[in-house]
C-alpha positions as CSV (number, residue, x, y, z in Angstrom):
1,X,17.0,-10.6,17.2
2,X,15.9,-13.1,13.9
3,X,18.7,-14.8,12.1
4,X,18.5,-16.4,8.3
5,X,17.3,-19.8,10.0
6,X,14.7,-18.7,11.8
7,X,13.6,-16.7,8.8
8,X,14.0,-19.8,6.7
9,X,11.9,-21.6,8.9
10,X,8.7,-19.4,9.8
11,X,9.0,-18.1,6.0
12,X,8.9,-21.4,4.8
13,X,6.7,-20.2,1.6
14,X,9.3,-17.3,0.8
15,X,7.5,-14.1,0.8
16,X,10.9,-12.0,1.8
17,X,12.3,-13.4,-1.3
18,X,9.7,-11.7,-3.2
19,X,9.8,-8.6,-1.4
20,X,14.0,-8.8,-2.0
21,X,13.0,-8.1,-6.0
22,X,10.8,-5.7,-5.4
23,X,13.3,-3.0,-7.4
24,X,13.9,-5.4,-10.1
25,X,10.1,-6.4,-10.5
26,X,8.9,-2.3,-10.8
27,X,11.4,-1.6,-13.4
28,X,10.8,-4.7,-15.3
29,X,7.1,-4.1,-15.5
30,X,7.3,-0.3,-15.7
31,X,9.4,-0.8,-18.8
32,X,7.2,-3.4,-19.7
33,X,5.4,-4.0,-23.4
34,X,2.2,-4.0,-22.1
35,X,-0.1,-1.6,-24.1
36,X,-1.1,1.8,-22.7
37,X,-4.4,2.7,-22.5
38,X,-6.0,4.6,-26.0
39,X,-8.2,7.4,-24.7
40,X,-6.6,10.5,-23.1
41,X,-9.1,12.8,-21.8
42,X,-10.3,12.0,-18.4
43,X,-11.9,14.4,-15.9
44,X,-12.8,11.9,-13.3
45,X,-10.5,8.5,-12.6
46,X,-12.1,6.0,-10.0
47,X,-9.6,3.0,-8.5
48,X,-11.9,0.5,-7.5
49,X,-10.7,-2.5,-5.4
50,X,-10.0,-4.4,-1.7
51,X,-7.3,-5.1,-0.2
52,X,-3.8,-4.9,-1.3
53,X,-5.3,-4.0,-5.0
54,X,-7.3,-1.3,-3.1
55,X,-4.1,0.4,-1.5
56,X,-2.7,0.4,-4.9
57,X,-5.6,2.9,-5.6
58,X,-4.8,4.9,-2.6
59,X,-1.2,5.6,-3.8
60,X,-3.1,6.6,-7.0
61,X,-5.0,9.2,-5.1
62,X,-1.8,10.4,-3.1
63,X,0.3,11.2,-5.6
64,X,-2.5,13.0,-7.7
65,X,-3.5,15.2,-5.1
66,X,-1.5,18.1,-6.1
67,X,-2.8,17.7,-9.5
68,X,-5.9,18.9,-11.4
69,X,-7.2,15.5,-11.7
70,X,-10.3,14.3,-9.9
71,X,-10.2,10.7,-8.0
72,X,-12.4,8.3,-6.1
73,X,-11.0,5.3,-4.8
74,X,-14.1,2.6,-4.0
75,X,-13.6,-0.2,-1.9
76,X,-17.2,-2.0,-1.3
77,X,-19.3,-3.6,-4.1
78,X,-21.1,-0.3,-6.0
79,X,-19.5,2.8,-7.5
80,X,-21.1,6.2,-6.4
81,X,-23.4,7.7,-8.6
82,X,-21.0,10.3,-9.3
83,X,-19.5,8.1,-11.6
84,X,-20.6,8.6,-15.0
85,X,-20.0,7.7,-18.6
86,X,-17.2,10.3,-19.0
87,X,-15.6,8.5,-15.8
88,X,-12.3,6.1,-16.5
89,X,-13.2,3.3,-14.2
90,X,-9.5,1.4,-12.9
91,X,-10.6,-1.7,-11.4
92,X,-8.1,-3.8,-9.7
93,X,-8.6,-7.5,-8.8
94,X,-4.8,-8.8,-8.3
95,X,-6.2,-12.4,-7.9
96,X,-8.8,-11.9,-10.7
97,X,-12.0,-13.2,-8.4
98,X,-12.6,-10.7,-5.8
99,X,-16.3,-10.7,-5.4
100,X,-16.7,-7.2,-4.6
101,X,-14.6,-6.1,-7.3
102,X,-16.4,-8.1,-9.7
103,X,-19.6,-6.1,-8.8
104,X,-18.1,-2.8,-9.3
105,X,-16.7,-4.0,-12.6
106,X,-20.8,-4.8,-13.6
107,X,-21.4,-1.2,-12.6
108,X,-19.2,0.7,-15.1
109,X,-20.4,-1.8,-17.7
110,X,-23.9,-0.8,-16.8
111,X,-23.2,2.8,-16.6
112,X,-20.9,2.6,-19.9
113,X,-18.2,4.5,-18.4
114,X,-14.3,4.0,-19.7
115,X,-13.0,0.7,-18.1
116,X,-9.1,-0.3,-17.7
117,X,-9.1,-3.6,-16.3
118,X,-6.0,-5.2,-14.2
119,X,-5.6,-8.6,-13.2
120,X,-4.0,-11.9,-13.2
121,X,-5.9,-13.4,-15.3
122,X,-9.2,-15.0,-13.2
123,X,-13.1,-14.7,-13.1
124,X,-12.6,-10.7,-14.1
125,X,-10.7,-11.4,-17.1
126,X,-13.1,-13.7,-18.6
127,X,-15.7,-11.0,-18.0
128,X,-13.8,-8.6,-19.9
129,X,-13.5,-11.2,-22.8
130,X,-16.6,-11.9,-22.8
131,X,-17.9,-7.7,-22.7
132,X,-14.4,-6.9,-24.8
133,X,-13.4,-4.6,-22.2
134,X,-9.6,-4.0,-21.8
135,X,-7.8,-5.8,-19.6
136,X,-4.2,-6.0,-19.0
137,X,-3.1,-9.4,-17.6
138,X,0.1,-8.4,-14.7
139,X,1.7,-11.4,-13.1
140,X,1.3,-12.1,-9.2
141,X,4.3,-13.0,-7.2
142,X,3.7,-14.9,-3.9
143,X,0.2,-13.2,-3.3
144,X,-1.7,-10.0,-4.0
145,X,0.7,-7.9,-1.0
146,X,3.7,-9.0,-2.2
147,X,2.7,-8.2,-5.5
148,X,2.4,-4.6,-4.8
149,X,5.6,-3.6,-7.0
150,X,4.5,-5.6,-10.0
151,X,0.6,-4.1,-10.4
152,X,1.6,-0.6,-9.1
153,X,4.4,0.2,-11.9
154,X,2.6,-2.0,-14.6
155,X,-0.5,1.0,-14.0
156,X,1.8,3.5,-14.1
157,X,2.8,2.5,-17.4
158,X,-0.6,1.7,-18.8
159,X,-2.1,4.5,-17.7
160,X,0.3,7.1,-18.4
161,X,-1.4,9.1,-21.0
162,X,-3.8,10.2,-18.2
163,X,-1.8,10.0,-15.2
164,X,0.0,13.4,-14.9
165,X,3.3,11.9,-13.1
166,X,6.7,12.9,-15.0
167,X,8.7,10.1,-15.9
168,X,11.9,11.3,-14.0
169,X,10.0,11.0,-10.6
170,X,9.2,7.4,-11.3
171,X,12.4,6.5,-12.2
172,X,13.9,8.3,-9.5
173,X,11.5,5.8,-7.1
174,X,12.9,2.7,-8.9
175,X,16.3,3.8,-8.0
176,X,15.4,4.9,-4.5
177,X,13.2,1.3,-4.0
178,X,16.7,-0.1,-5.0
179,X,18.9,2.1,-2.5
180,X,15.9,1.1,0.3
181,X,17.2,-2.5,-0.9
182,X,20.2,-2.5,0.3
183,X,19.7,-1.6,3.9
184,X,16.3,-3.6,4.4
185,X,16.6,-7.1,2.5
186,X,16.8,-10.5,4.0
187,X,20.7,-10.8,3.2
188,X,21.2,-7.7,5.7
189,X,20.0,-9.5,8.6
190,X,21.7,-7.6,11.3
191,X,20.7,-4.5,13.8
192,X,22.1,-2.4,11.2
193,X,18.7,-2.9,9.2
194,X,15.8,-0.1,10.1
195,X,13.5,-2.7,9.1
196,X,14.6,-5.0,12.0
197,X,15.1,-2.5,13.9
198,X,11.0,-1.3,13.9
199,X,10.0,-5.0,14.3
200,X,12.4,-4.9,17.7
201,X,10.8,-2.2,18.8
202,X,7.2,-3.1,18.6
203,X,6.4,-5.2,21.4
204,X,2.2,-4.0,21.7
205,X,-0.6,-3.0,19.5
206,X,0.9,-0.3,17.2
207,X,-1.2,3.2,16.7
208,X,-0.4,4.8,13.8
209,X,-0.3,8.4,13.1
210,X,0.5,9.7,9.9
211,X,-0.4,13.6,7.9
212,X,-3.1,13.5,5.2
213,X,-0.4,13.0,1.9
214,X,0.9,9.9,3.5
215,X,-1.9,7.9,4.4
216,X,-1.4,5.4,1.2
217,X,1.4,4.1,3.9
218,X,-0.4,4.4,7.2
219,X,-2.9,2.0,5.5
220,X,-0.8,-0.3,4.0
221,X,1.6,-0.7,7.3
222,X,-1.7,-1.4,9.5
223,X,-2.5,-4.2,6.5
224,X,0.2,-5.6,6.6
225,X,0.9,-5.8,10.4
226,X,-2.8,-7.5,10.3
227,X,-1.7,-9.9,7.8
228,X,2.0,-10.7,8.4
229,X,2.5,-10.2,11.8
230,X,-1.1,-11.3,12.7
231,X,-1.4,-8.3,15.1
232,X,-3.9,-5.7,15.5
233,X,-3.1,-1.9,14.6
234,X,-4.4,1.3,14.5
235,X,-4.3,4.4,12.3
236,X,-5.2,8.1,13.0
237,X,-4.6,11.0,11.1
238,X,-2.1,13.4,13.0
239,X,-4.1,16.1,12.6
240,X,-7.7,15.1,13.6
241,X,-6.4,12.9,16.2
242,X,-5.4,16.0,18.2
243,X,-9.1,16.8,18.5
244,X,-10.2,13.7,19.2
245,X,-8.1,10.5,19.9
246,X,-5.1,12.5,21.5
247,X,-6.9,12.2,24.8
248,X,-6.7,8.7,24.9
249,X,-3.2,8.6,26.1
250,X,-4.2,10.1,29.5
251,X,-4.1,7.3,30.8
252,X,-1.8,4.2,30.4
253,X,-2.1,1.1,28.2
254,X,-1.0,-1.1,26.0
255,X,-0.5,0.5,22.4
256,X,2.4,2.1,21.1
257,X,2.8,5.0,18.9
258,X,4.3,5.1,15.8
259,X,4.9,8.6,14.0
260,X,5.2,8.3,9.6
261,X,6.8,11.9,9.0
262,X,7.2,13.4,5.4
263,X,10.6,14.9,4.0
264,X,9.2,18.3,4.0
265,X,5.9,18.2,5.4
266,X,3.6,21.3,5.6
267,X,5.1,23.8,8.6
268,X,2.5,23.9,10.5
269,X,2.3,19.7,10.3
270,X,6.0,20.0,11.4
271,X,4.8,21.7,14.5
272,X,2.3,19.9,15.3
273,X,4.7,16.8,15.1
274,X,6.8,18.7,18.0
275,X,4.2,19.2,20.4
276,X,2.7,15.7,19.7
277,X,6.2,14.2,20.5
278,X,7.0,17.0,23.6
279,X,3.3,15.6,25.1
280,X,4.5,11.8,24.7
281,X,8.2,12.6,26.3
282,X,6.0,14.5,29.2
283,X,3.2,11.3,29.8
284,X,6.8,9.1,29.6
285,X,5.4,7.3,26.5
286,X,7.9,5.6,24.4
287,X,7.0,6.4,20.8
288,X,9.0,5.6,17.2
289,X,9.5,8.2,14.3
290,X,9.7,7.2,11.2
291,X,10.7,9.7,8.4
292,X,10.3,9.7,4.6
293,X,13.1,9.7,2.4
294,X,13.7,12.8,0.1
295,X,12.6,13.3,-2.9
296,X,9.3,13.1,-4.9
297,X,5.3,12.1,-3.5
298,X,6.0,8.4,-5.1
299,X,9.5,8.0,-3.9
300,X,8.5,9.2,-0.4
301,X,5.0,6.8,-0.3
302,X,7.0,3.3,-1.8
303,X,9.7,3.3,-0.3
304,X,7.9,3.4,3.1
305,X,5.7,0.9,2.1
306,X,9.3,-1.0,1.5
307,X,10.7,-0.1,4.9
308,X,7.3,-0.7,6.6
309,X,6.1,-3.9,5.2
310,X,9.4,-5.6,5.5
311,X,9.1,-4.4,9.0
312,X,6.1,-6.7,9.4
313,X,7.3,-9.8,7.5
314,X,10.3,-9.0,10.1
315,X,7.9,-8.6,13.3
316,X,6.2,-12.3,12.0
317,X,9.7,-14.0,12.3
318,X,10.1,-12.5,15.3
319,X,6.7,-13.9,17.0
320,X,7.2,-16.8,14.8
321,X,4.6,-17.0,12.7
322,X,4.4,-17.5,9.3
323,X,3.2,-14.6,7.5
324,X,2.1,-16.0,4.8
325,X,-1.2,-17.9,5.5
326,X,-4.2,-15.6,6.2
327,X,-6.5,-18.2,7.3
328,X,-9.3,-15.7,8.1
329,X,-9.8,-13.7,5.4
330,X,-10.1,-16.8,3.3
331,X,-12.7,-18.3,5.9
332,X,-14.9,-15.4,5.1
333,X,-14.5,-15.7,1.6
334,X,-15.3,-19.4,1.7
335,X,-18.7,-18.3,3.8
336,X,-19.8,-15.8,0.8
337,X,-19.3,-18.7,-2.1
């Protein structure tokens, strides 16, 4: 199992020390003075980003399901044409210069929808100076991932008079992010911690499953076992897979599945959770369940993202590699300037 040194020493840029303050950084920037955004009405809200800013939109989407309100979240470099004038475009850029959400950014200008802009600072921001379009600067801890706290709760507050999420089920998220704390930081370093305890367990390439509300977290888990741990992963919706990728476990190999459950998911998802687990116990395939905690959709989808990312920054100690660096993604990026 890891110890503090060897976390020390493959974390040498201290990303777990971010991810330690993630409580204190959401309620500092939820109850932050930032300035909430001035229209109201808004039929249609698009979340356009990559990356970590991207899953931020997914989240978004999630927890508005249930909800009367209409969302796209874009990832790629144009907006649909369903996006109009009357659309509030969110566009997300944590660093401030990612190229394809610069282009989407050009597209709501052109098409003179509603714009809400969030960033730290970068290319985008001088845009929006230069177009006066509002932009709402949020500071980035680390790097755009383990900044997730910091932009998620800064949006929630901005973007409150159209976001129909009662105040008492974000708080109650904060608190829970804060309980999640206490068993998952890097000054619990013992088999005690369920974070640990997941990187332990994964030893091959990770498949995924997860129900339709909770794939915010399926997404973000295989990101950041991609980025952190440096390993490949795989995601399938528990509900399709069984008429499709299900088959594949006929026959042995190498991946290993990982089941996100709900508090409370739909009956007939709780069944097919059963006979998905009674088919693995029957092939002899080791699998992992990991379960929500109770309460709201927000308090169920962050604090797995908690449990699930420290997981990886855990799984990266334990391979020992740094989980910082992401030497690929920027050698594309260098390729497209």
């Amino acid at each position: 199992m890891i110890d503090q040194s060897s976390l020390e020493k493959f974390d040498s840029q201290g990303m777990h020390k971010v991810y330690d303050r993630w409580p204190e950084i959401a309620r500092k920037n939820y109850f932050s003075d930032l300035s909430q955004i001035e229209f109201t009405k808004c039929p249609h809200i698009v979340f356009a980003g990559m990356g970590g800013s991207g899953a931020i939109g997914d989240i978004f989407s999630a927890i508005l399901s249930k909800t009367s309100t209409h969302v796209t979240v874009v990832k790629g470099y144009h907006l649909p044409k369903t996006v109009t004038n009357n659309s509030v475009v969110v566009v997300i850029s944590i660093s401030g210069n990612t190229v394809e959400t610069i282009s989407m950014l050009k597209n709501a200008i052109e098409i003179n929808s509603k714009i809400i802009v969030f960033s730290d600072g970068g290319k985008i921001k001088d845009i929006c100076n230069e177009k006066n379009i509002p932009h709402r600067n949020i500071k980035k801890y680390h790097s755009p991932r383990a900044s997730f706290t910091s932009f998620l709760y800064s949006m929630l507050h901005v973007l409150k008079p159209i976001i129909p999420i009662e105040e008492k089920d974000i708080i109650e998220s904060i608190k829970e992010l804060e309980n999640m704390s206490i068993k998952i930081n890097s000054k619990k370093i013992s088999k005690e911690n369920p974070s640990i305890q997941i990187s332990e367990w994964i030893k091959d390439t990770p498949v995924i499953y997860y129900p339709w509300g909770l794939e915010p977290v399926a997404i973000r888990f295989k990101n950041s076992l991609q980025e952190n741990s440096k390993i490949q992963a795989v995601i399938e919706d528990v509900i399709e897979s069984c008429h499709n990728g299900i088959v594949t476990w006929d026959k042995q190999n190498n991946f290993q599945p990982i089941l996100i459950r709900g508090q409370k998911d739909y009956e007939k998802t709780k069944e097919r959770w059963e006979i998905l687990k009674e088919f693995f116990s029957e092939k002899k395939i080791d699998y992992k369940e990991i379960i929500s905690e109770n309460g709201n959709i927000l308090t169920k989808i962050i604090c797995l993202i908690y449990l699930l990312d420290y997981a990886s920054i855990y799984l990266a100690i334990k391979l020992k590699v740094d989980p910082t660096p992401v030497n690929a993604i920027e050698y594309i990026k260098n390729k497209l300037n």
